[in-house]
Each structure stands twice: as C-alpha cells, then as structure tokens.
ZAVEXGU-981037 format. One record per residue (C-alpha): residue in one letter; z, y, x. Coordinates in steps of 0.5 Angstrom, whole numbers, padded with zeros to 4 digits, always signed. Example, Ala and Ser with C-alpha at 12.3 -4.5 7.8 and 13.67 -1.06 7.14 Angstrom:
BEGIN
A+0016-0009+0025/S+0014-0002+0027/
//
This chain:
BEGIN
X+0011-0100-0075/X+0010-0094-0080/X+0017-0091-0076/X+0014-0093-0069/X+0009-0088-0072/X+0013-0083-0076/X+0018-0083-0069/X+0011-0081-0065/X+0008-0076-0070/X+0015-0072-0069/X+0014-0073-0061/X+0007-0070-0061/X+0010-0065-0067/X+0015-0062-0062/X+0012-0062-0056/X+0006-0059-0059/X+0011-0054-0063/X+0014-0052-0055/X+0014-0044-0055/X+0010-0041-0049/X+0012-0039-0043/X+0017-0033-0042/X+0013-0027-0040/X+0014-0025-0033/X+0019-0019-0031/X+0016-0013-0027/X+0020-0016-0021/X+0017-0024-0023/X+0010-0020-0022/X+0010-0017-0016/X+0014-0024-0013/X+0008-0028-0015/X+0003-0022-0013/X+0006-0022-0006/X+0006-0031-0005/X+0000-0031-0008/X-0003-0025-0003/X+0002-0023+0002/X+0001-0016+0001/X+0007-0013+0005/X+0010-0020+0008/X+0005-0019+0015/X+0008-0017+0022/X+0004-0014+0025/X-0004-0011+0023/X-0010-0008+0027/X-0016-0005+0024/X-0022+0001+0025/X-0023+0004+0020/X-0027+0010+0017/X-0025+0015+0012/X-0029+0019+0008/X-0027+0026+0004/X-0030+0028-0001/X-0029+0034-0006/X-0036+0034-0010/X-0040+0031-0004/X-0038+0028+0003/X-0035+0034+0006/X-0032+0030+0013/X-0032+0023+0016/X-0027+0021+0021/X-0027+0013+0025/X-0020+0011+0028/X-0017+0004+0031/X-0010+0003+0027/X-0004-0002+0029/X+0002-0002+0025/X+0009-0007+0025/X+0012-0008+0018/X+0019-0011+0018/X+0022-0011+0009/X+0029-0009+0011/X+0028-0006+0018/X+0022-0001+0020/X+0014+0001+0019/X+0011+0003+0026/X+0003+0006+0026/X+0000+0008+0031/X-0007+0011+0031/X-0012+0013+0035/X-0018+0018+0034/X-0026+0015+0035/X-0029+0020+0032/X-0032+0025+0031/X-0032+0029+0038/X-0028+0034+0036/X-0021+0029+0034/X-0023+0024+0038/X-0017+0021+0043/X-0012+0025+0038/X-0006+0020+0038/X-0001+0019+0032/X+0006+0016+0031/X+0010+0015+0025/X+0016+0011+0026/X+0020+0010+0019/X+0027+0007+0019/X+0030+0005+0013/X+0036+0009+0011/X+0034+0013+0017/X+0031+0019+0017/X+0023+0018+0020/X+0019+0021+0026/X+0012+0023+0026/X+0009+0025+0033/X+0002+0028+0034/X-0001+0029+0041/X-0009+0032+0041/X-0013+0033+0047/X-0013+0041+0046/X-0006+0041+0047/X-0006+0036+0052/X+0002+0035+0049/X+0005+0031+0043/X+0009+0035+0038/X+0014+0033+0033/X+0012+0034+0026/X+0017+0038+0023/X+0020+0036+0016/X+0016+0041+0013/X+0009+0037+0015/X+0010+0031+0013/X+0008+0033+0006/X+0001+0036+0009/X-0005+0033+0009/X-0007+0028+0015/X-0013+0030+0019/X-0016+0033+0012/X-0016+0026+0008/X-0013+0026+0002/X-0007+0023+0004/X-0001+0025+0007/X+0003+0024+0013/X+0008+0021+0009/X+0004+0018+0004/X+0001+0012+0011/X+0004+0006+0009/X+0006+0009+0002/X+0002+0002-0001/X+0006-0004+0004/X+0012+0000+0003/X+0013+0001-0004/X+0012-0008-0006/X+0018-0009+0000/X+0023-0005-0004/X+0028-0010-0007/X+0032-0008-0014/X+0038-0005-0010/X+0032+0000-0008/X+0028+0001-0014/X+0027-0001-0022/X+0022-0005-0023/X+0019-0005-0031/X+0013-0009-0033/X+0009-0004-0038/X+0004-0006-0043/X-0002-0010-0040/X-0008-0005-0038/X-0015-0005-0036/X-0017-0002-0029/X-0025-0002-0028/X-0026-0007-0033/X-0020-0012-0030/X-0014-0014-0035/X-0008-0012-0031/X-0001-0013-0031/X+0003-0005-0029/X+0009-0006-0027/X+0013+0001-0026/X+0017+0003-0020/X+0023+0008-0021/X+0026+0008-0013/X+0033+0009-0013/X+0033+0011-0006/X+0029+0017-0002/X+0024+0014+0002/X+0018+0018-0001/X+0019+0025-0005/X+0015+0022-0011/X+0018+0020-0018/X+0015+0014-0021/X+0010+0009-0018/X+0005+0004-0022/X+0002-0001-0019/X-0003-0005-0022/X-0004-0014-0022/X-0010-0017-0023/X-0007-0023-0029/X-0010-0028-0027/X-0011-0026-0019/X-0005-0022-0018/X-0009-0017-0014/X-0006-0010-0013/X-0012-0006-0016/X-0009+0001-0017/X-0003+0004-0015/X-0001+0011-0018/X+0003+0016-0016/X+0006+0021-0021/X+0011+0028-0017/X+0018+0030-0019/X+0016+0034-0025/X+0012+0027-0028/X+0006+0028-0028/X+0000+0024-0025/X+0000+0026-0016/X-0005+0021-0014/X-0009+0015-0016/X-0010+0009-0010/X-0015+0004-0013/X-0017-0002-0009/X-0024-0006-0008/X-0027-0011-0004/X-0022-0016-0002/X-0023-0022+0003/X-0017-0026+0005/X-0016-0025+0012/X-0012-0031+0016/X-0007-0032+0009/X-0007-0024+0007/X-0011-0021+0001/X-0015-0015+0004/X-0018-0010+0000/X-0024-0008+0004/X-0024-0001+0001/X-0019+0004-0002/X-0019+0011-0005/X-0015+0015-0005/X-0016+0021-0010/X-0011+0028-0010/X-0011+0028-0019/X-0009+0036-0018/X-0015+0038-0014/X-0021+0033-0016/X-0022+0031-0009/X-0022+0024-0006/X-0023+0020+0001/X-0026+0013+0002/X-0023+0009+0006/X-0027+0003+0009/X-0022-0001+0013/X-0026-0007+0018/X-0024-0012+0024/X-0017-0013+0021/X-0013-0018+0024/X-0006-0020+0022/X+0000-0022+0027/X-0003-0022+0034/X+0003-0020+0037/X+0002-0013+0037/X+0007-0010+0044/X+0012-0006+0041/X+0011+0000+0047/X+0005+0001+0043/X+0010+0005+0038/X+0014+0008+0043/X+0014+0016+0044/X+0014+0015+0050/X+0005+0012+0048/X+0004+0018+0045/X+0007+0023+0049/X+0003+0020+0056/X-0004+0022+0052/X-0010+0019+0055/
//
C-alpha cells in the first residue's frame, strides 16, 4: 500500500510539475485570430457605410454602398458607390488588386460623366477626403492574408489597447504590395480580436493608427462595426460606421469590371 501511495504521489507530482504551454508565435496568433474569427477568410462582402472626417471637429460626412471579393492567394476587387452628399453622390470607384501584379483604380464621377484611371502617383492621395488612401482600401484584409513567403511574422511583447490585454504581432513584408515599412496588429488574448493596427512609413515612424470597436459576429465573421482611422502626422482622423454587412451572397463578378465603372449611371 505505502508504494501503491508513493507511485501515485509521484504521478500527481509529475503532472502537476508539467511546464506550461509554449507560448504562441507571431504567425500562431494571427492563424488562431483568423479561425476563431475569420478576419480575411470571406469571399465576397457588402456593406453601407458612412465616413466621418474629422480635424478638431467633424469637417465632412460621406455615405456609400461597398461590395468587395477577396481571393488570399489571387485578387481583392472593391467597388463602391457614393450615396451621399448630393456633391459626390453617383460617383463610382474600382480597385482591382493582383498579387504580384501591378493594381488598377478607376474613378468615374457625374461631372466628368467619364471613368479616368488613376495614375501611380494618386494612389498614395487621400480617398474622397478621408483619412484614408486609395492604396490603404483593403490594407486591413490584405495584410492577415499574407503568408511567411510574404512577410515576417514577430510576436512583440503584450500590450494594452483601450484597456484590453493584446497579443502585438509585428508584420515586415518582403513583398511590395503596400509602400509601408512595418505593420503591428493588435489581438485580443483571450478573444483574439484585431483591435488596432499600425502602420509605420519607410522612414520608421508611426503613419497611421486603425483601431477597431463594436464587433458583432455577422453569419461566422467578426465585424467591427466601427474604425478609425487616424493620420498620426497630421492630427486628423475618419470614423468609419459600417452597417447592413452581409458575407458570401454571391456578389456578380461583372460588378468589378472596368467596363461597371466606365458605363456610369
């Protein structure tokens, strides 16, 4: 009997003594992010959304209808229409974003009644005066699609965002896809929600800050309801409120051809 008991004092010793789990990698933390929350793992997205700039007080308000298709190792498509105000409403914009390829951005407006393609040098241009650039539309999907091939992935220490404990994982891309240096994203620990990303420039300093509120899960996708976007260098910032978001409704391909955008309405 006292060896039966010695035997299983040693047991429960051992496997109380187990060291603890290894912790997460950078990579691990965004893998878990996207299965508990399938952040970048949809097909197809529409919304309405209203934007908000803001400099010390509201400066403009902007409504419009989005759908976009999101394919990890092929192309993100948007399309957005503008509902208001009266001066942009009808104004239709088209980004079409390869991999590996160079991307396309058209913009057709009632004024010119024709679609222009934006030039290089547009794409860093702020998008119909949001904080935003036309470059930066699907920065935050993009971004969590890239595998290690495309970016380093490095979990820094844990921090706090608006009072919640994160997980900040540090993203160096190898590829070009965005004109930006270093990205850090920001994971809920215990809900692995992406509540803030940064965006820092080529010279290493700190670009734009996105951080993320009222999430609802939507059909299996965690939807933050808001974001804002804050241009650090400037001081200015834009609310975005997004609503009516539907995942996976089989949005047409045609609505992403030149041909959508170059029709008018």
């Amino acid at each position: 009997m006292t060896k039966r008991l010695s035997l299983l004092a040693a047991l429960v010793l051992i496997c109380g003594a187990r060291t603890p789990a290894a912790a997460l990698s950078g990579r691990e933390v965004m893998d878990t992010a996207q299965q508990k929350n399938g952040f970048s793992t949809w097909r197809d997205r529409v919304l309405e959304t209203t934007m908000e700039s803001y400099a010390t007080t509201l400066q403009r308000t902007r409504e419009a209808t989005v759908s976009e298709q999101t394919d990890p190792r092929g192309e993100h498509r948007t399309f957005m229409e503008f509902t208001g105000p009266a001066d942009v409403t009808g104004t239709l914009f088209l980004h079409l974003s390869p991999r590996g390829e160079k991307d396309q951005q058209w913009v057709w407006t009632p004024s010119a009644r024709k679609a222009r393609r934006l030039a290089d040098a547009a794409r860093d241009e702020n998008f119909m005066g949001t904080d935003l650039s036309y470059r930066d539309l699907e920065l935050i999907v993009r971004i969590q699609q890239w595998n290690d091939s495309e970016a380093t992935a490095t979990l820094e220490p844990e921090a706090q965002t608006d009072g919640k404990p994160c997980h900040v994982v540090g993203l160096e891309p190898k590829n070009k896809e965005f004109p930006y240096a270093r990205y850090r994203l920001w994971f809920g620990t215990t809900d692995f929600l992406l509540w803030k990303v940064e965006v820092w420039d080529l010279e290493g300093r700190l670009f734009k800050s996105v951080t993320m509120d009222r999430y609802e899960r939507i059909q299996d996708y965690a939807t933050a309801r808001e974001f804002n976007v804050a241009n650090v260098p400037y001081g200015t910032h834009t609310l975005f409120k997004v609503r009516n978001v539907r995942y996976n409704t089989g949005v047409p391909d045609d609505t992403f051809a030149v041909a959508n955008v170059q029709k008018g309405h």
